[in-house]
TORTORTOR-681007 format. One record per residue (C-alpha): residue in one letter; residue number from 0; x, y, z. Coordinates in steps of 0.05 Angstrom, whole numbers, padded with zeros to 5 digits, m for minus. Each point is the difference from the previous one (the first is absolute). Layout:
<rec res="a" n="NUM" u="X" v="Y" w="Z"/>
...
This chain:
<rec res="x" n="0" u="01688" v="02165" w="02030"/>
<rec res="x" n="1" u="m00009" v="m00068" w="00025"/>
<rec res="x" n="2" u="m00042" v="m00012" w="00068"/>
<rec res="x" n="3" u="00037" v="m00038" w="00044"/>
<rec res="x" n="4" u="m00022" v="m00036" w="00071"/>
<rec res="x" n="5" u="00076" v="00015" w="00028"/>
<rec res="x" n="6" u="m00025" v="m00048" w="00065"/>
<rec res="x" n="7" u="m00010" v="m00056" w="m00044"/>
<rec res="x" n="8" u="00077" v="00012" w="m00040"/>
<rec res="x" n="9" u="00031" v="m00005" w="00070"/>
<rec res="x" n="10" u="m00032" v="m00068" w="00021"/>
<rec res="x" n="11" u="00010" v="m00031" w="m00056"/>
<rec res="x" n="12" u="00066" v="00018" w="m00021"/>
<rec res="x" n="13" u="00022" v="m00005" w="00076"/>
<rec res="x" n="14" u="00034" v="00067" w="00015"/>
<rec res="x" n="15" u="m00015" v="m00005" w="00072"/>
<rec res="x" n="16" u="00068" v="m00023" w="00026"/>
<rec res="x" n="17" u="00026" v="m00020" w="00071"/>
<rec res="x" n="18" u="00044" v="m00056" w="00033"/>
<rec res="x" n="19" u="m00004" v="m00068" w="00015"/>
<rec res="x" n="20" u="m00083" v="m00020" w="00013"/>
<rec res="x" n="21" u="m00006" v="m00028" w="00067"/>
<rec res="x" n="22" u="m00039" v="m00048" w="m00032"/>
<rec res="x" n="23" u="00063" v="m00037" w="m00037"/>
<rec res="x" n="24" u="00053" v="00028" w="00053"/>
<rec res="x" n="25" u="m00029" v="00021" w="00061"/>
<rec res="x" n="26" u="00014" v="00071" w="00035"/>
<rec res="x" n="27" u="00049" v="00041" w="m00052"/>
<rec res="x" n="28" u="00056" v="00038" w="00023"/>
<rec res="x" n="29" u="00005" v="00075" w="m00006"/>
<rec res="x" n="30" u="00006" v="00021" w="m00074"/>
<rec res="x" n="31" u="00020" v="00060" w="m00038"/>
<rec res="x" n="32" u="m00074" v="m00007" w="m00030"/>
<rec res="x" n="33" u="m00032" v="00011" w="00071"/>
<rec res="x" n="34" u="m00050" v="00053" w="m00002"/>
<rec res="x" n="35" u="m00047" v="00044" w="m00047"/>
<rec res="x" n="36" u="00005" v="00013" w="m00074"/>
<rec res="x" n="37" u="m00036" v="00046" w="m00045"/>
<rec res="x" n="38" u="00002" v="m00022" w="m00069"/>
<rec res="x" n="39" u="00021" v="00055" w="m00052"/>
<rec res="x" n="40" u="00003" v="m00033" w="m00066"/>
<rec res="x" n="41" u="00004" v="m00065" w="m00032"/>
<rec res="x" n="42" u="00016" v="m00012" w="m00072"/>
<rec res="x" n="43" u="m00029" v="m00065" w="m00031"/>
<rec res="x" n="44" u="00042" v="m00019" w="m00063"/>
<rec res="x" n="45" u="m00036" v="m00048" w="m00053"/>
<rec res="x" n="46" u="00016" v="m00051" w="m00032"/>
<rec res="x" n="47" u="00004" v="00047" w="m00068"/>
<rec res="x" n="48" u="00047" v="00041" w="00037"/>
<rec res="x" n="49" u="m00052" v="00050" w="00018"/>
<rec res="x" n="50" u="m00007" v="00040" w="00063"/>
<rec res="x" n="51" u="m00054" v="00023" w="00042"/>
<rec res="x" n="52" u="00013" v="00049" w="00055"/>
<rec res="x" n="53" u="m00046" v="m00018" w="00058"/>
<rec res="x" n="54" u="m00017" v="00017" w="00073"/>
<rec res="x" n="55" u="m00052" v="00002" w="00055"/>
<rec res="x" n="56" u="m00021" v="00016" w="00066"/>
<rec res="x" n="57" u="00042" v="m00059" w="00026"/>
<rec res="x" n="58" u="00042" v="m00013" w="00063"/>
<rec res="x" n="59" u="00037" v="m00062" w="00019"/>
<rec res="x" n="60" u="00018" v="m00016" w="00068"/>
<rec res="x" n="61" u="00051" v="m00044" w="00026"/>
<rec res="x" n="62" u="00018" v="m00042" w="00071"/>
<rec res="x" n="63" u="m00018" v="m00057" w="00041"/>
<rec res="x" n="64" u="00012" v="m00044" w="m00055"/>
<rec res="x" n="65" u="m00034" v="00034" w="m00052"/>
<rec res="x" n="66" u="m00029" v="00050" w="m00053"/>
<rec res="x" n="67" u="m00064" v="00034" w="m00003"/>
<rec res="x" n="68" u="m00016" v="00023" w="m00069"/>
<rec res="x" n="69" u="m00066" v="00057" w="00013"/>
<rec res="x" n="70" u="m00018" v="00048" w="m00062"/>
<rec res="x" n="71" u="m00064" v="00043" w="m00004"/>
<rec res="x" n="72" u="m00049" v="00019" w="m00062"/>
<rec res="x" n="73" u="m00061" v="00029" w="m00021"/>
<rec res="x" n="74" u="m00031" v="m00069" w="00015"/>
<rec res="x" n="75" u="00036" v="m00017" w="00069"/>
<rec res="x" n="76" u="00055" v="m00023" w="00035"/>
<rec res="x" n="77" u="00032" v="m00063" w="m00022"/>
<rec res="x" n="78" u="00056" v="m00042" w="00040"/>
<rec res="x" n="79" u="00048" v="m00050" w="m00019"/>
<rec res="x" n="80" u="00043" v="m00043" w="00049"/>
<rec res="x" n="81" u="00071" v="m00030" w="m00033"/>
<rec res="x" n="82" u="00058" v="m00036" w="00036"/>
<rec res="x" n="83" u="00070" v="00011" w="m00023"/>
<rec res="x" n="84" u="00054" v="m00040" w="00021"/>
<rec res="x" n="85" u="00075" v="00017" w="m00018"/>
<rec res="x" n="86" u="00046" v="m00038" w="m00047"/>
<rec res="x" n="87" u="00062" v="00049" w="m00002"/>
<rec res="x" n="88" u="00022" v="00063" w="00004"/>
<rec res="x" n="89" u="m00059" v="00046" w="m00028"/>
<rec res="x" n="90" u="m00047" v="m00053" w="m00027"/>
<rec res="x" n="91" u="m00067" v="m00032" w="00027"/>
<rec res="x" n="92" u="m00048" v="m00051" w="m00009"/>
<rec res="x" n="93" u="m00064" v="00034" w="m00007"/>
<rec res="x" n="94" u="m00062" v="m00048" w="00009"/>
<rec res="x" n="95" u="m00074" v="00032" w="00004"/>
<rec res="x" n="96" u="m00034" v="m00026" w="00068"/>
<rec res="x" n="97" u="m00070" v="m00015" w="00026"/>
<rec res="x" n="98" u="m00018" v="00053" w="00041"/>
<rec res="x" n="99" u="m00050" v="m00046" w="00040"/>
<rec res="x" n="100" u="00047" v="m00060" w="00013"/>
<rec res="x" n="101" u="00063" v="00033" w="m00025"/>
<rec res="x" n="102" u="00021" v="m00061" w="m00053"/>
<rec res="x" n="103" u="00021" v="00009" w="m00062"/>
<rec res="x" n="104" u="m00051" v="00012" w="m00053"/>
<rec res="x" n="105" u="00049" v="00011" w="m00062"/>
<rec res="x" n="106" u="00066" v="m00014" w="m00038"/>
<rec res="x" n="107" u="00063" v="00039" w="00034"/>
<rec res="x" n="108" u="00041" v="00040" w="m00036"/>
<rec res="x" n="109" u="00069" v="00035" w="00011"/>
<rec res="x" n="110" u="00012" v="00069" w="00008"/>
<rec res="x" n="111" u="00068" v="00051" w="00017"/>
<rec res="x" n="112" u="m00009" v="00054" w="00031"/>
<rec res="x" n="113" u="00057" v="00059" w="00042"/>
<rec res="x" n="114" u="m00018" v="00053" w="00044"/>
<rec res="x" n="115" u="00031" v="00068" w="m00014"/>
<rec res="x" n="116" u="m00014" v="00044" w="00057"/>
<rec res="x" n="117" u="m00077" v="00013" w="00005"/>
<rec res="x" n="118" u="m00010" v="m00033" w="m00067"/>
<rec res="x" n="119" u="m00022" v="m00083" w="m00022"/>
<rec res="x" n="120" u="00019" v="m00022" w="m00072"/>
<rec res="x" n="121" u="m00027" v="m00069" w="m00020"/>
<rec res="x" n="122" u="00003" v="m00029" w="m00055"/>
<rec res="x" n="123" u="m00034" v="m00065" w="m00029"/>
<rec res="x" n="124" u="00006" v="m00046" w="m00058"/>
<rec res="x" n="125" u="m00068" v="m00034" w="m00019"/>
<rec res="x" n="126" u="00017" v="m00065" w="m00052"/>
<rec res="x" n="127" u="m00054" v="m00003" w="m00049"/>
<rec res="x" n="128" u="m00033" v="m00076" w="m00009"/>
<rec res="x" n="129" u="00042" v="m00052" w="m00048"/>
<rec res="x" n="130" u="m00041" v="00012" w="m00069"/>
<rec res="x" n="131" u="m00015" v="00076" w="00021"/>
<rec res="x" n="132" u="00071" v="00027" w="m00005"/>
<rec res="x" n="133" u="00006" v="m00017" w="m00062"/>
<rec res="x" n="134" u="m00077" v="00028" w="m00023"/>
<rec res="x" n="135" u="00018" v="00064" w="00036"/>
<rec res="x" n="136" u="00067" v="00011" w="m00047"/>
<rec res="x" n="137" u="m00041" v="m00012" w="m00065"/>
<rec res="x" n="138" u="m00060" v="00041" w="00025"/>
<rec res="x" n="139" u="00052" v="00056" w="00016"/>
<rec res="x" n="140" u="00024" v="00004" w="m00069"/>
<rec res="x" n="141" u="m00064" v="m00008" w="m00039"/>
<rec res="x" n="142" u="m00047" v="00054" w="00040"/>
<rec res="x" n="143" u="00062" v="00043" w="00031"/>
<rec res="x" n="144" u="00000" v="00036" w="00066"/>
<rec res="x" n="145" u="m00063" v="00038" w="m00001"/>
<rec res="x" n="146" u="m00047" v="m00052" w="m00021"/>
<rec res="x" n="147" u="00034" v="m00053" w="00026"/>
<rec res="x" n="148" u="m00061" v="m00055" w="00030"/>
<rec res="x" n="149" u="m00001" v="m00068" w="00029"/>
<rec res="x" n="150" u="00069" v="m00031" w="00020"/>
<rec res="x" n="151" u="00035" v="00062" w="m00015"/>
<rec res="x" n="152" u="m00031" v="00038" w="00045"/>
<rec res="x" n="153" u="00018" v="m00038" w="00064"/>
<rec res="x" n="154" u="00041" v="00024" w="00050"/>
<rec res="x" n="155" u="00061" v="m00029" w="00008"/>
<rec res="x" n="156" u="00030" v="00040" w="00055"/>
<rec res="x" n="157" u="m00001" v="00057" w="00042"/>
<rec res="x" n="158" u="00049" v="00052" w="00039"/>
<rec res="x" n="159" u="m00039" v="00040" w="00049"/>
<rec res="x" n="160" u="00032" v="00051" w="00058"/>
<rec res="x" n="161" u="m00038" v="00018" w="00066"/>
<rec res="x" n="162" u="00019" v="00049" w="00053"/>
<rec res="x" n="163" u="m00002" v="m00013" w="00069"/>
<rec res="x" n="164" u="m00057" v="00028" w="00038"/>
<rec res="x" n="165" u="00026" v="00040" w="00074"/>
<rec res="x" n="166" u="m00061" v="m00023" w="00044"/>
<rec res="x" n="167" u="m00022" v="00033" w="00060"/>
<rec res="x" n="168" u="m00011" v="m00038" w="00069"/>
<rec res="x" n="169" u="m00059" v="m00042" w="m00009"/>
<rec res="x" n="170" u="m00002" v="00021" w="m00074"/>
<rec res="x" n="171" u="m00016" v="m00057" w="m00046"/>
<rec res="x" n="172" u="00022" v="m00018" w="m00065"/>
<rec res="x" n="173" u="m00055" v="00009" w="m00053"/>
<rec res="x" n="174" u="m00016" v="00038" w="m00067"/>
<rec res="x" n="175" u="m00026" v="00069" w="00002"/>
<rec res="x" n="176" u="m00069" v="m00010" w="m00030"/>
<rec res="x" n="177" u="m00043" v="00045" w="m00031"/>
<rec res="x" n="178" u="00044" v="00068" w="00007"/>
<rec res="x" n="179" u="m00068" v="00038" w="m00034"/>
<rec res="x" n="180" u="00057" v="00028" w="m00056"/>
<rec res="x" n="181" u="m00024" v="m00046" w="m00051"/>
<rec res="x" n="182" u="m00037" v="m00059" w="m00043"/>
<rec res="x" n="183" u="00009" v="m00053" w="m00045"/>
<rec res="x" n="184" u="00044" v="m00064" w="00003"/>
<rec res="x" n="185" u="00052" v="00033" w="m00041"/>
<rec res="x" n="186" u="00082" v="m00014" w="00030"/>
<rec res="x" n="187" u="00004" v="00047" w="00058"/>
<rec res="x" n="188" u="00057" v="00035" w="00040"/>
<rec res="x" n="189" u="00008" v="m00031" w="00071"/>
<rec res="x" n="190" u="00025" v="00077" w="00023"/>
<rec res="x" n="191" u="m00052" v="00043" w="00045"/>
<rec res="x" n="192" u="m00028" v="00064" w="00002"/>
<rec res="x" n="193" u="m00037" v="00005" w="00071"/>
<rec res="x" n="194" u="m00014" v="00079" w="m00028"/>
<rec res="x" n="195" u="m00022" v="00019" w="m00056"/>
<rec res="x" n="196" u="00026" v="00077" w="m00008"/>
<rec res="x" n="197" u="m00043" v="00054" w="00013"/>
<rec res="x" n="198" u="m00047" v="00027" w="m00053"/>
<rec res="x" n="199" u="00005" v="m00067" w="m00045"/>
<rec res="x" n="200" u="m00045" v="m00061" w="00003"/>
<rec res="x" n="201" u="00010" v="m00067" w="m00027"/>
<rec res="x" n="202" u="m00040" v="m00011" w="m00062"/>
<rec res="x" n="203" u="m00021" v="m00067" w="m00003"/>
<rec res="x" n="204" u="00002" v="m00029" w="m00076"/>
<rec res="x" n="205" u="00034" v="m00074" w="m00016"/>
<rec res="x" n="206" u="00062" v="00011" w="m00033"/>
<rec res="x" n="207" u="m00011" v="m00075" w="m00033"/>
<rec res="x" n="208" u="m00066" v="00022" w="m00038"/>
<rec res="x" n="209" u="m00001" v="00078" w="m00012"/>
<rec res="x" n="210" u="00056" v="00010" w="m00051"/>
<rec res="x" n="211" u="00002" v="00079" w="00024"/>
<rec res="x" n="212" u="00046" v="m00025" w="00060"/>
<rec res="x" n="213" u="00023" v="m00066" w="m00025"/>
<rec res="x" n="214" u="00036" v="00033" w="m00054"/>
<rec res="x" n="215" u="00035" v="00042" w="00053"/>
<rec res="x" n="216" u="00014" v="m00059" w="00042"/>
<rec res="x" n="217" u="00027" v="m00058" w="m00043"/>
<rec res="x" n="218" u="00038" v="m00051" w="00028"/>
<rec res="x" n="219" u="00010" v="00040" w="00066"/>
<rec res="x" n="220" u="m00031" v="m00006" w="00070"/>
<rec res="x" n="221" u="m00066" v="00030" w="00013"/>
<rec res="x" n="222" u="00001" v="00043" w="00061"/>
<rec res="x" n="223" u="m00055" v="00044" w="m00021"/>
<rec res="x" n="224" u="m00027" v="00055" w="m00041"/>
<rec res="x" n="225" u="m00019" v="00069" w="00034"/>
<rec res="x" n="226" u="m00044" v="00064" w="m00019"/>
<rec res="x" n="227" u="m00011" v="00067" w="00036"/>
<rec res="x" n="228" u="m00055" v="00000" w="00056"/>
<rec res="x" n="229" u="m00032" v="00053" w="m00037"/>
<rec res="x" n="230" u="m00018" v="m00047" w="m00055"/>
<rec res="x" n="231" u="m00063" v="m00032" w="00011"/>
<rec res="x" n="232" u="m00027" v="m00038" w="m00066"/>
<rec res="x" n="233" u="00064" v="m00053" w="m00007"/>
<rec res="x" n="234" u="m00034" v="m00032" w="m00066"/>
<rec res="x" n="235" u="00035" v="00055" w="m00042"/>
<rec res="x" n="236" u="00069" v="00007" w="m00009"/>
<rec res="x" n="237" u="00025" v="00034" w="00053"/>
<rec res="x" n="238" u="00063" v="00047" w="m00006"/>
<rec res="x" n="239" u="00043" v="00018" w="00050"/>
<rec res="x" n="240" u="00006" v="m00080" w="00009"/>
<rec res="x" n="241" u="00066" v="m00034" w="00041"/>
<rec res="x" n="242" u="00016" v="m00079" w="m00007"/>
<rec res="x" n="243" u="00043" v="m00027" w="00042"/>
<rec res="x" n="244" u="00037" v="m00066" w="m00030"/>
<rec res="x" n="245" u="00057" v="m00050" w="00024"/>
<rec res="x" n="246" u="00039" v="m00006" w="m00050"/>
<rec res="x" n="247" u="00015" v="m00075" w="m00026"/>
<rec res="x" n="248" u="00052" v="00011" w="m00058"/>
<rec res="x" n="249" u="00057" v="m00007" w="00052"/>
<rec res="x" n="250" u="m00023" v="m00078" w="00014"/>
<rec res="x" n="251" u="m00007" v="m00022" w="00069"/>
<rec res="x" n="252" u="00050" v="00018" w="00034"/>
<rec res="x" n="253" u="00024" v="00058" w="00054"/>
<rec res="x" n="254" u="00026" v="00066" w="m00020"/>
<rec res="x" n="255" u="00063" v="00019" w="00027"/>
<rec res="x" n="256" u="00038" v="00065" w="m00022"/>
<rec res="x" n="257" u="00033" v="m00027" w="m00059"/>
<rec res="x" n="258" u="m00065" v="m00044" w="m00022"/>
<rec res="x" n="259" u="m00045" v="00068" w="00010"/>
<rec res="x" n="260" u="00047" v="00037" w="m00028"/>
<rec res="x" n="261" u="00000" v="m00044" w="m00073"/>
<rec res="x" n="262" u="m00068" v="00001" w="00003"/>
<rec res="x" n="263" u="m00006" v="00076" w="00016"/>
<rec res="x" n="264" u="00038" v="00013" w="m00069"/>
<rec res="x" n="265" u="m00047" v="m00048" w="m00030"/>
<rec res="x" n="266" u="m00051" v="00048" w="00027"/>
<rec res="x" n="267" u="00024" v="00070" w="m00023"/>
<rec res="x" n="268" u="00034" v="m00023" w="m00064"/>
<rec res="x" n="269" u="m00035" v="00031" w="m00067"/>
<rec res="x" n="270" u="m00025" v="00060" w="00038"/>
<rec res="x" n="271" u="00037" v="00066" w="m00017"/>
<rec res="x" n="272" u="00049" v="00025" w="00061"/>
<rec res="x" n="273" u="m00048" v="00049" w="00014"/>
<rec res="x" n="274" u="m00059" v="m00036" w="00006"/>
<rec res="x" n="275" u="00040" v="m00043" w="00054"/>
<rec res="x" n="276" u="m00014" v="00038" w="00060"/>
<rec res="x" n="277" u="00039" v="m00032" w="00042"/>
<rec res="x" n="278" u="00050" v="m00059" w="00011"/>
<rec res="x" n="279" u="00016" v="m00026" w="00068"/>
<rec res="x" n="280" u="00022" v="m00072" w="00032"/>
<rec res="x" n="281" u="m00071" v="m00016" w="00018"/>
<rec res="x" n="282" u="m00039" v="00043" w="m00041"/>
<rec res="x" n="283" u="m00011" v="00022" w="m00077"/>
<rec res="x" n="284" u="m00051" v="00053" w="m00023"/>
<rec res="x" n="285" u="m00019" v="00013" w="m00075"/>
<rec res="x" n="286" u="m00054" v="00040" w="m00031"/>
<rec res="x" n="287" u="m00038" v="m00015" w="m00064"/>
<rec res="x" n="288" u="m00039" v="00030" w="m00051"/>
<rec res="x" n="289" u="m00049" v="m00040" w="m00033"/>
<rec res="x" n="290" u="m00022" v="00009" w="m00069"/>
<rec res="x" n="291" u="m00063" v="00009" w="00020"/>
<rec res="x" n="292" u="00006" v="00054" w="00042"/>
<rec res="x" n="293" u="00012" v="00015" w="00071"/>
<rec res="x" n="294" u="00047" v="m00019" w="00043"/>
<rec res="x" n="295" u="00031" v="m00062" w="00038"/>
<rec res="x" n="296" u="00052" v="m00008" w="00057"/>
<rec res="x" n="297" u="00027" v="m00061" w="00027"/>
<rec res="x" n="298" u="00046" v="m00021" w="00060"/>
<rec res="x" n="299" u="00037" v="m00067" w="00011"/>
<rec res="x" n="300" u="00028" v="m00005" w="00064"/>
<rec res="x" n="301" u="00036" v="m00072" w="00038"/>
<rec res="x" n="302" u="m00056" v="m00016" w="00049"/>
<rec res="x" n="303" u="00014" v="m00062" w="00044"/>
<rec res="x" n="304" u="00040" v="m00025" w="m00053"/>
<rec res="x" n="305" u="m00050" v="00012" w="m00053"/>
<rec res="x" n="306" u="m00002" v="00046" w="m00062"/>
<rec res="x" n="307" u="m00067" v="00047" w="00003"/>
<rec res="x" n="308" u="m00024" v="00037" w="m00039"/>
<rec res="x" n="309" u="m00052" v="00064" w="00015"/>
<rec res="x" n="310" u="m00024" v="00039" w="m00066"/>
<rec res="x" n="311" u="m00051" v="00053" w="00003"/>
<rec res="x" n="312" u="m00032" v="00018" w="m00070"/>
<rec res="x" n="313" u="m00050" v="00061" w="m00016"/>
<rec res="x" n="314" u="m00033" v="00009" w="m00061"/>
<rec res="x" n="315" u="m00017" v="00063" w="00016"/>
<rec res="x" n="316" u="m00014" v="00052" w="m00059"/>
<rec res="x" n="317" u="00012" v="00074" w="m00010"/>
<rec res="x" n="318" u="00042" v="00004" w="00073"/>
<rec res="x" n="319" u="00072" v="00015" w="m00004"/>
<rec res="x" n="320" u="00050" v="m00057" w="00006"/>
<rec res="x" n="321" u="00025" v="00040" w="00055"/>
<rec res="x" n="322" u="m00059" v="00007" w="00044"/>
<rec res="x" n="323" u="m00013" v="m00081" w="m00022"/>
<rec res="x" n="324" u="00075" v="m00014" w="00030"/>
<rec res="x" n="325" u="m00012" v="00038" w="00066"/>
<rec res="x" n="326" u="m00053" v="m00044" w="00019"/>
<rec res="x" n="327" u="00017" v="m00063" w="m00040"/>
<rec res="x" n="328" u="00071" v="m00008" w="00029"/>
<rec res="x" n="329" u="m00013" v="00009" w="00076"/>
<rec res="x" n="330" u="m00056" v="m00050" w="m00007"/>
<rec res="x" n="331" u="00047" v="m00055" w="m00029"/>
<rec res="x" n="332" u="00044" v="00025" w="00059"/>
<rec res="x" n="333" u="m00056" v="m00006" w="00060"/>
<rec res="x" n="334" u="m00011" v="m00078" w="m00027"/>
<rec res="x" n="335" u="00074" v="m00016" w="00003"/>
<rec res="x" n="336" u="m00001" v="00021" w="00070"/>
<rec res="x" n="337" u="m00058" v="m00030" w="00015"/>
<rec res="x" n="338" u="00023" v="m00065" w="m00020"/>
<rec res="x" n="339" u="00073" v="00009" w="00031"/>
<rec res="x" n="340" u="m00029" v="00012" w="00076"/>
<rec res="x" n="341" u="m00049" v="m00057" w="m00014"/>
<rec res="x" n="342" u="00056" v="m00054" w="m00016"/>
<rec res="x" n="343" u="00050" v="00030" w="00040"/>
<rec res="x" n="344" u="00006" v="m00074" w="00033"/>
């Protein structure tokens, strides 16, 4: 899984977005944009027609004339300043500013975006340079989407969704920063979990370069992986073991009850009925058997908008399925909780 520096997407692609700079219009007037947003997830489309499902410990904040792009990673806190001025209904202007004199230090683009309750969408063409267009198109067809290089792997635009952040009095808008639930650069989820449920620990191994949890994660948002406290040596494989992903395959958008509900079939469909354990508007359990052995159980539930997904997995040898799904299944359960009460705003 590729590393990526999420801070360094976000200033250069200008996803920080806001109203008129005062720089270019003096004060702005109240906007729909004012405020603090989390991002969720962005999803970068290439010029091959690829997609890469992205997001970080970013916030953007917006008022007094502009927005405040501020993102956190393993190697510090980055911030980006952009002015946005409006040229109709739902589009922008974007243009990356100097944070120390607050002029324009790149090309503008335009970007739409609409508000849908809590929720941002943007979205972001990105026109390719004259000759490159055309480079991109052949490299596409001769080396095909996965090993697609040069041209053909620029970006040429972007839809992202972020959620808007309740602060407290005197709260201020800024990413989370190291939440101690996990490593490595890989895409993360923007969703908490303040507490971590009571006999589990997070174990700490990079989804990005340990295939034993990137194979598990894919394409979805690393929360974190997490053992029992009673194991100690977390170089092994450990077994009972619970990740906790956001999943992408929806896009970036917000789940409503129809939109969870498609994706909730998505979820469940090739298991047998009675492996579905249950189905419910915000909510889909299913249990697995792997060929290997053992047991797995898995929960999606609609989370601010988000699909998640919580799957505990044992290994475990010579104990009964039944004594494996008494402990494996109110685990799953005690995570799910967890992480409702801790995004409950």
């Amino acid at each position: 899984m590729a590393r990526v520096n999420f801070g360094r997407v976000m200033g250069r692609l200008g996803l920080g977005l806001g109203m008129a700079s005062a720089a270019f219009a003096g004060a702005a007037a109240p906007s729909p944009l004012d405020g603090c947003w989390r991002s969720q997830q962005v999803t970068m489309t290439m010029a091959d027609g690829r997609q890469r499902h992205l997001n970080g410990d970013c916030v953007a904040e917006y008022g007094g004339g502009q927005s405040r792009s501020r993102c956190w990673a393993e190697n510090g806190f980055t911030e980006s300043v952009f002015a946005v001025e409006p040229v109709g209904p739902g589009q922008t202007r974007v243009t990356p500013l100097d944070a120390a004199t607050a002029q324009p230090k790149g090309p503008a683009g335009l970007s739409r975006w609409r508000i849908d309750d809590r929720w941002l969408m943007v979205e972001r063409d990105l026109a390719l340079p004259g000759a490159a267009g055309a480079a991109a198109s052949g490299a596409s067809s001769a080396t095909g989407a996965s090993g697609a290089t040069g041209a053909a792997a620029q970006v040429v635009g972007f839809r992202a969704v972020s959620m808007r952040v309740a602060l407290a009095p005197g709260e201020r808008c800024a990413p989370r920063g190291d939440t101690g639930l996990r490593v490595g650069r890989s895409p993360r989820s923007s969703l908490a979990l303040p507490q971590v449920p009571a006999g589990w620990q997070p174990w700490l191994v990079d989804p990005g370069t340990d295939p034993r949890v990137g194979a598990g994660v894919g394409s979805s948002l690393f929360l974190g992986a997490f053992v029992p406290t009673s194991v100690r040596t977390l170089g092994a494989d450990p077994s009972p073991l619970i990740l906790v992903l956001d999943d992408t395959r929806p896009g970036p958008v917000a789940l409503h009850g129809e939109g969870f509900a498609t994706v909730r079939q998505q979820f469940t469909q090739g298991f047998d009925p009675a492996d579905r354990l249950c189905e419910e508007p915000d909510r889909a359990c299913v249990l697995m058997h792997p060929a290997e052995g053992g047991l797995a159980y898995s929960e999606m539930v609609n989370l601010a908008g988000r699909a998640v997904i919580v799957t505990g997995i044992s290994s475990s040898v010579g104990v009964p399925l039944a004594r494996t799904r008494e402990r494996l299944v109110p685990a799953v359960q005690a995570f799910v909780a967890a992480l409702r009460q801790g995004n409950a705003r």
